[in-house]
BASESE-679796 format. One line per field, with one value per residue: x, z, y of N, C-alpha, C in turn; residue number from 1. Coordinates in steps of 0.02 Angstrom, whole numbers, padded with zeros to 5 digits. Layout:
N
n_east	(X;...)
n_up	(Z;...)
n_north	(Y;...)
ca_east	(X;...)
ca_up	(Z;...)
ca_north	(Y;...)
c_east	(X;...)
c_up	(Z;...)
c_north	(Y;...)
num	(NUM;...)
***
This chain:
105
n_east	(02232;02239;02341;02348;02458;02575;02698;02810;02835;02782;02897;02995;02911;02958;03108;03105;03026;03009;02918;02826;02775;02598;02532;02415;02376;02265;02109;02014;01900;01874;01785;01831;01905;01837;01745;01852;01921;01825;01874;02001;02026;01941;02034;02169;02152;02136;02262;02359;02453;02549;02578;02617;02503;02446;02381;02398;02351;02357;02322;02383;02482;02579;02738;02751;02671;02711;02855;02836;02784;02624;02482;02361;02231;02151;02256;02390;02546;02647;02755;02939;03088;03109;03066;02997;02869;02770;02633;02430;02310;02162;02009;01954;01887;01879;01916;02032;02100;02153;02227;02345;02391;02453;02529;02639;02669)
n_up	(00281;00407;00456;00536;00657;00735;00857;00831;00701;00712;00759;00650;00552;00619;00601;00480;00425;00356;00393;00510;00626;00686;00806;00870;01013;01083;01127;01086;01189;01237;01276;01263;01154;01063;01032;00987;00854;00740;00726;00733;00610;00508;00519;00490;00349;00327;00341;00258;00178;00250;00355;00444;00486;00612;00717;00857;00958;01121;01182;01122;01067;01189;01235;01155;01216;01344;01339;01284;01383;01420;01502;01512;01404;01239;01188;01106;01009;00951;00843;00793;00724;00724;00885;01019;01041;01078;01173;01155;01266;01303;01240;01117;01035;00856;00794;00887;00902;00782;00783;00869;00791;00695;00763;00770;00657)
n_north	(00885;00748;00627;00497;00417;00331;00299;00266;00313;00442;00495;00472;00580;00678;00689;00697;00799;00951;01043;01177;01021;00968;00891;00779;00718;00610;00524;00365;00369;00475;00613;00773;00769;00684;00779;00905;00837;00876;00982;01001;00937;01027;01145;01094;01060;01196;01244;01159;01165;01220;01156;01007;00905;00786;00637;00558;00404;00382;00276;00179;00198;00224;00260;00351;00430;00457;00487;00630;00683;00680;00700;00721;00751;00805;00868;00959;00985;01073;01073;01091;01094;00961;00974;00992;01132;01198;01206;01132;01121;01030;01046;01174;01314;01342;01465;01478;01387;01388;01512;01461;01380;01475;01557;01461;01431)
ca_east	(02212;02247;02357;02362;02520;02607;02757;02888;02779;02782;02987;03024;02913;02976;03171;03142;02996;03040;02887;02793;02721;02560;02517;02372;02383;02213;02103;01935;01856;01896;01754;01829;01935;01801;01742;01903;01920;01818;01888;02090;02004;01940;02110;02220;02128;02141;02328;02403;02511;02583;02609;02589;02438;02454;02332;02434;02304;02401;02333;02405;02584;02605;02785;02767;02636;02750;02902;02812;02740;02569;02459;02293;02205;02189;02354;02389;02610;02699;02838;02966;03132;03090;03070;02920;02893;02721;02576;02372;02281;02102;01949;01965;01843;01909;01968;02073;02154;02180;02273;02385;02432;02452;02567;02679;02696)
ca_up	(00298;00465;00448;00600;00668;00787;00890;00768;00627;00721;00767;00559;00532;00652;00566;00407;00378;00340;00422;00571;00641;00748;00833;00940;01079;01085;01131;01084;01245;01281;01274;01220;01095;01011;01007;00939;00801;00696;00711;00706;00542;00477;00526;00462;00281;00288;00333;00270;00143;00264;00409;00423;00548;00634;00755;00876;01002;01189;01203;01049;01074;01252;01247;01114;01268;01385;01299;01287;01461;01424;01566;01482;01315;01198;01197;01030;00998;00915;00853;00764;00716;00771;00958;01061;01024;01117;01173;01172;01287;01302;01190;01113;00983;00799;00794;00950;00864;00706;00818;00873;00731;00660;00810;00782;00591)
ca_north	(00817;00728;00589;00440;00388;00277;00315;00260;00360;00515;00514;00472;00633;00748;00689;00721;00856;01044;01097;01141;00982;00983;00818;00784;00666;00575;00435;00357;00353;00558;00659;00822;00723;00694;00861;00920;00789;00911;01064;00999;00943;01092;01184;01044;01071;01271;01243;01106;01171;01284;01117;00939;00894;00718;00619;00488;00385;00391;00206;00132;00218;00253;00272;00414;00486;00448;00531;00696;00693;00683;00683;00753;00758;00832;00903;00967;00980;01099;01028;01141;01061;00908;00954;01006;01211;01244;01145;01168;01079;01041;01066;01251;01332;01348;01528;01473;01325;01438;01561;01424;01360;01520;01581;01407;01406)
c_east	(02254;02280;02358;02419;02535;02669;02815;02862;02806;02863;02999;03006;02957;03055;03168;03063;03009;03002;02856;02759;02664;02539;02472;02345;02311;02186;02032;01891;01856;01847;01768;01872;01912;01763;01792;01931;01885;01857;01982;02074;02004;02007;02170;02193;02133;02234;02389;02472;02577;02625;02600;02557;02443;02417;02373;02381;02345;02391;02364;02486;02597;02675;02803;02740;02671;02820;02891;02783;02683;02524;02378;02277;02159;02230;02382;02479;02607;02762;02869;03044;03152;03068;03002;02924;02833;02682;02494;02332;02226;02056;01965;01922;01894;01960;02033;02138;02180;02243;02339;02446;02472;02510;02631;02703;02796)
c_up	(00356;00438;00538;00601;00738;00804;00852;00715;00637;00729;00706;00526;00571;00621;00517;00408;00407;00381;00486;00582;00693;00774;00882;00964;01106;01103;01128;01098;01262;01220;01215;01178;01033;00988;00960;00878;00743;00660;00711;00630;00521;00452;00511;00387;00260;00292;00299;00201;00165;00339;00401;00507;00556;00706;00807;00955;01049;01192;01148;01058;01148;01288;01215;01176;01326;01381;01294;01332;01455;01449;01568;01416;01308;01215;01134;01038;00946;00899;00787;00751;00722;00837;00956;01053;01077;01122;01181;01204;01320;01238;01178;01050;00894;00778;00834;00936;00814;00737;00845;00845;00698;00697;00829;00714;00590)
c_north	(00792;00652;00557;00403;00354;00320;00325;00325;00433;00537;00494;00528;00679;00762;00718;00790;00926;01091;01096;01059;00968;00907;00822;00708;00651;00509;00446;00364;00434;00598;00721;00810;00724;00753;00892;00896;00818;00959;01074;00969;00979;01147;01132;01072;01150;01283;01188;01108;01215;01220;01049;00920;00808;00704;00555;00471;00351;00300;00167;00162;00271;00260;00319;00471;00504;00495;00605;00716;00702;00666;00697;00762;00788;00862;00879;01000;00992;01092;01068;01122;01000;00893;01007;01099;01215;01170;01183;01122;01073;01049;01155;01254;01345;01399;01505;01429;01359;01477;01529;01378;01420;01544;01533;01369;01433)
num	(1;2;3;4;5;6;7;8;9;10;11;12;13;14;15;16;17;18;19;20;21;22;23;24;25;26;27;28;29;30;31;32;33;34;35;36;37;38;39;40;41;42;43;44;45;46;47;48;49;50;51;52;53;54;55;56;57;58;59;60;61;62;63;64;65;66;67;68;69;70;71;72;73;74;75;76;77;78;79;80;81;82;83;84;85;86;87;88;89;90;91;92;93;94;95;96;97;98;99;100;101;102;103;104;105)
***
């Protein structure tokens, strides 16, 4: 399951949780956004006991977007001790996202 967070939200998880966290850097108005909004679904629900999947919208916390240099969306963050491990960015097919996750647990 896909939880929605804010700026503050997302720096209180990245402190305290144990596990990967994936975060994707979104907005309403973005095309392949919404494309991807399925399928980080799908792959949030076949992984989520293995990461914790989080949704933060660039216009609503643009100092979290800002902070991570985010200059394009989707742009899906791997975050691995709390800090930035990998990034995926763009629309990508399911397998592709699977492989990502999978390559960042």
């Amino acid at each position: 399951m896909v939880k929605y967070v804010n700026g503050k939200e997302l720096e209180e998880l990245l402190e305290s949780s144990g596990k990967t966290v994936f975060c994707d850097f979104w907005a309403s108005w973005c095309g392949p956004c919404r494309m991807l909004a399925p399928v980080y679904e799908d792959v949030s629900d076949k992984y989520e006991d293995k990461a914790v999947f989080v949704k933060l919208d660039v216009d609503e916390s643009e100092d979290a977007a800002m902070k991570y240099s985010i200059t394009s969306i989707p742009n899906i963050i791997a975050f691995k001790n709390g800090k930035p491990a990998a990034n995926n960015l763009g629309f990508v097919p399911q397998s592709a996202l699977e492989n990502f996750v999978e390559e960042n647990l």
